[in-house]
C-alpha positions, -999 to +999 in steps of 0.1 A: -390-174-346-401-178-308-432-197-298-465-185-289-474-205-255-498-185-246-527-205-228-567-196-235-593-205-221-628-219-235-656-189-238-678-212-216-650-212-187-638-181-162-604-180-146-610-172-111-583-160-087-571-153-050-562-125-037-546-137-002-559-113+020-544-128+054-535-161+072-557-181+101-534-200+128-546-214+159-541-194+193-515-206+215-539-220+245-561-239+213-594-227+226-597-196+198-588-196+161-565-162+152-569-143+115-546-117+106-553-093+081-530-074+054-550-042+055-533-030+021-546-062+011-583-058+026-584-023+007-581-043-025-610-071-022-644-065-037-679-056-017-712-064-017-739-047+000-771-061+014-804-050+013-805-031+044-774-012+028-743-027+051-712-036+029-693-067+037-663-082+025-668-120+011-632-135+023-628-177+023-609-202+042-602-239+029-619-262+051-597-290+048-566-263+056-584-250+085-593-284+097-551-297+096-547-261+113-571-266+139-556-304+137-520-298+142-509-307+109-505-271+100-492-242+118-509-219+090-536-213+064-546-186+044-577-161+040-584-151+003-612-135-016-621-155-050-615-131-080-634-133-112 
């Protein structure tokens, strides 16, 4: 008889997710910051609209990860959008 391992969680707790919907790298000259976006990915992330009705994507970069990028430490981060 196999084994149930599947996880749940708590009803007071939500799972939330990334989508990665690009990467953030430094330029080559230093002086800019460069974000590439998977536009099949960008197609994908939610919206939310503001009251004087423009849409905007809500995407988010890790500031410690963008810090090591803009550091040295990393050649790359990435740019997500949190999931519920």
């Amino acid at each position: 008889m196999p084994k149930n391992n599947q996880k749940t969680m708590p009803e007071n707790q939500t799972e939330t997710t990334n989508l990665l919907v690009g990467y953030v790298r430094k330029s080559n000259a230093g002086g800019a910051v460069k974000i590439s976006i998977n536009t099949d990915a960008f197609s994908d992330c939610a919206t939310y609209v503001t009251s004087d009705g423009q849409a905007y994507v809500p995407l988010v970069i890790s500031l410690a990860a963008l810090e090591k990028v803009l550091a040295g430490e990393r050649a790359v981060t990435t740019l997500s959008q949190l999931q519920d």
